[in-house]
VEXGUDO-761227 format. One record per atom (N, C-alpha, C, CB): x, y, z; residue in one letter. Coordinates in pm, whole numbers, plus 50000, padded with zeros to 5 digits. Glycine has a CB too. Example, Ala and Ser with C-alpha at 12.3 -4.5 7.8 and 13.67 -1.06 7.14 Angstrom:
residues 2
513194943150780A
512304955050780A
513204967050780A
511314955350905A
512854977550708S
513674989450714S
512905000350787S
514084994050572S
***
This chain:
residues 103
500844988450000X
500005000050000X
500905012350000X
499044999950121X
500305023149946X
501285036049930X
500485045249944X
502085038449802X
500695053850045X
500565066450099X
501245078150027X
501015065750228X
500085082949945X
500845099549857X
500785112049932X
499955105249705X
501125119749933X
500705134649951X
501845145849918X
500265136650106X
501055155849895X
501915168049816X
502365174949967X
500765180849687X
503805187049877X
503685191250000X
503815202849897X
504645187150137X
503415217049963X
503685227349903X
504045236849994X
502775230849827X
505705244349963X
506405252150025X
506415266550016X
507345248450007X
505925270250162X
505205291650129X
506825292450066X
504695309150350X
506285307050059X
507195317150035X
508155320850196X
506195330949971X
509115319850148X
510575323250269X
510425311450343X
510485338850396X
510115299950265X
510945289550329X
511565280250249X
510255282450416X
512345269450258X
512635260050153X
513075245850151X
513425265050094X
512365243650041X
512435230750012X
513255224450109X
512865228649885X
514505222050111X
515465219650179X
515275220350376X
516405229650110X
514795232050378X
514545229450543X
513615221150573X
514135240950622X
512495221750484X
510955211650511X
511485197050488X
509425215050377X
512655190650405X
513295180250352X
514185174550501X
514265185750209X
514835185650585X
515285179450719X
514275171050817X
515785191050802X
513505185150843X
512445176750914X
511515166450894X
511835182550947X
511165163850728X
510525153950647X
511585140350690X
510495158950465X
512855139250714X
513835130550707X
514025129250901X
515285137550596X
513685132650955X
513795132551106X
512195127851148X
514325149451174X
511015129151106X
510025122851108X
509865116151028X
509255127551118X
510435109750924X
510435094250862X
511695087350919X
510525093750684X
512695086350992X
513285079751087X
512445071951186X
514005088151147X
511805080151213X
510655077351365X
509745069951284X
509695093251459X
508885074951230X
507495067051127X
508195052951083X
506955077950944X
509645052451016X
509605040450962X
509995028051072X
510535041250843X
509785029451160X
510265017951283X
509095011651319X
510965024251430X
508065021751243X
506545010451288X
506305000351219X
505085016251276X
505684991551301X
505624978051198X
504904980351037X
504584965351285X
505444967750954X
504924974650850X
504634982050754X
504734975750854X
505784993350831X
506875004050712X
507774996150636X
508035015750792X
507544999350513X
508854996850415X
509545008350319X
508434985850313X
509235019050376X
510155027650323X
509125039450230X
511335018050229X
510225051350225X
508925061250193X
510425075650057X
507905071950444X
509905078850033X
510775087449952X
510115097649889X
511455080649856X
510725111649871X
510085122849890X
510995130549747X
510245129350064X
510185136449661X
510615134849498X
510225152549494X
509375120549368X
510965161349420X
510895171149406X
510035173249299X
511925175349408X
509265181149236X
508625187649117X
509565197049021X
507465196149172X
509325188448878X
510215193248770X
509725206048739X
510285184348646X
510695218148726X
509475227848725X
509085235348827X
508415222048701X
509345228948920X
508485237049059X
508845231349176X
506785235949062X
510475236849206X
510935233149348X
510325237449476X
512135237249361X
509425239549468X
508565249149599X
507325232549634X
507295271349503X
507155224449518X
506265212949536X
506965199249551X
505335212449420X
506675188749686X
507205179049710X
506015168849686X
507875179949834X
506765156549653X
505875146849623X
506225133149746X
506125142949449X
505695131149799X
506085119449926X
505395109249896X
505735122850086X
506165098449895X
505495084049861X
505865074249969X
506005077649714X
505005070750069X
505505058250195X
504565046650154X
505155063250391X
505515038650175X
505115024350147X
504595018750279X
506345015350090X
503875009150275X
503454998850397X
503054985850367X
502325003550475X
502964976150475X
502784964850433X
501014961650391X
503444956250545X
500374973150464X
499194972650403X
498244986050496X
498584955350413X
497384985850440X
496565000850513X
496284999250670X
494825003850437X
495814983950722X
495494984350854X
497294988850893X
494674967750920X
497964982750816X
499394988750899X
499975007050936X
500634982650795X
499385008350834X
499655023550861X
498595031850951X
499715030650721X
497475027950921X
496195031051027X
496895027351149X
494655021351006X
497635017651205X
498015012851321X
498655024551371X
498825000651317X
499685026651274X
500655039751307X
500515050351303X
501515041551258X
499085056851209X
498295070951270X
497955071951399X
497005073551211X
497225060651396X
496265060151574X
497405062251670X
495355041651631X
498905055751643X
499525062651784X
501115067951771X
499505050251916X
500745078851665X
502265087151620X
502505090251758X
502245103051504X
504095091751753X
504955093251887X
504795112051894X
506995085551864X
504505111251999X
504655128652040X
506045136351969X
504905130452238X
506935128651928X
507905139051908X
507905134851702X
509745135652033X
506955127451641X
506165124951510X
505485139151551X
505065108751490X
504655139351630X
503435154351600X
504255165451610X
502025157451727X
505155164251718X
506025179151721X
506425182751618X
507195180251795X
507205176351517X
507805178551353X
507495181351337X
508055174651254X
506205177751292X
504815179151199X
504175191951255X
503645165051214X
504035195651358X
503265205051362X
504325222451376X
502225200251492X
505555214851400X
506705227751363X
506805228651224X
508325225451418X
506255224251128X
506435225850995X
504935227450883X
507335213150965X
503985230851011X
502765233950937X
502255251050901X
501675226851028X
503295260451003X
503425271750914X
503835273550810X
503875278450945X
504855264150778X
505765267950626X
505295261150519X
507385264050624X
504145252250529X
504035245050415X
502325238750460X
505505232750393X
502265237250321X
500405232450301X
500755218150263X
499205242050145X
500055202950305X
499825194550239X
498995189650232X
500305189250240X
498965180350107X
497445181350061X
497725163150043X
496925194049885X
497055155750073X
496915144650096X
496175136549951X
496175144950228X
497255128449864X
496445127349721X
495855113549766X
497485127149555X
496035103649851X
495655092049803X
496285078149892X
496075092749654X
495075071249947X
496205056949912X
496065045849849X
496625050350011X
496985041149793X
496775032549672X
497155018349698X
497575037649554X
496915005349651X
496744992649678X
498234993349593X
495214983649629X
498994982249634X
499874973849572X
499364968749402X
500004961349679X
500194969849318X
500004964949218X
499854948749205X
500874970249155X
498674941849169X
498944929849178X
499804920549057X
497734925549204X
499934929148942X
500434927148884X
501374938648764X
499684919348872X
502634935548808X
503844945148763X
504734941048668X
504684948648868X
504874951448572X
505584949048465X
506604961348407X
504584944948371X
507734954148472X
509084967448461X
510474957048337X
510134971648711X
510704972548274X
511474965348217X
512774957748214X
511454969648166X
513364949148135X
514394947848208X
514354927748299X
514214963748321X
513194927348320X
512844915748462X
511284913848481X
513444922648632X
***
């Protein structure tokens, strides 16, 4: 399962500072069961917009880990909700069937 959401960065702040703290609250997030990893993709075009993609082993798993983010998960998060809007696109099922090239 994969967890999307945008992030969009005001004015007088940047990319780069919202990218520390994005990387200090996915340290913490990924130790919950069920995390497999998450990665956070810039916009071609428009460095002010982040694209975050976390993986899980499935939705009750990540639901597990909303219901009880660690107090110092909300602190990040909520030190970084002046500087930036996110907008939550989606979560999406595992592909059951994948076709990359190459394998």
């Amino acid at each position: 399962m994969h967890f999307v959401f945008e992030v969009h960065v005001r004015p007088g702040y940047r990319a780069e500072q919202y990218a520390e703290a994005w990387v200090r609250a996915s340290e913490l997030i990924q130790q919950a069961p069920g995390a497999r990893g998450t990665r956070l993709h810039r916009k071609i075009g428009d460095p002010d917009v982040l694209l975050a993609i976390a993986s899980w082993e499935s939705k009750a798993a990540r639901d597990a880990m909303e219901s009880r983010t660690s107090q110092a998960v909300r602190d990040i998060i909520a030190e970084q909700a002046q500087f930036v809007e996110v907008r939550v696109i989606g979560e999406f099922e595992d592909a059951e069937w994948v076709v990359e090239p190459g394998g």
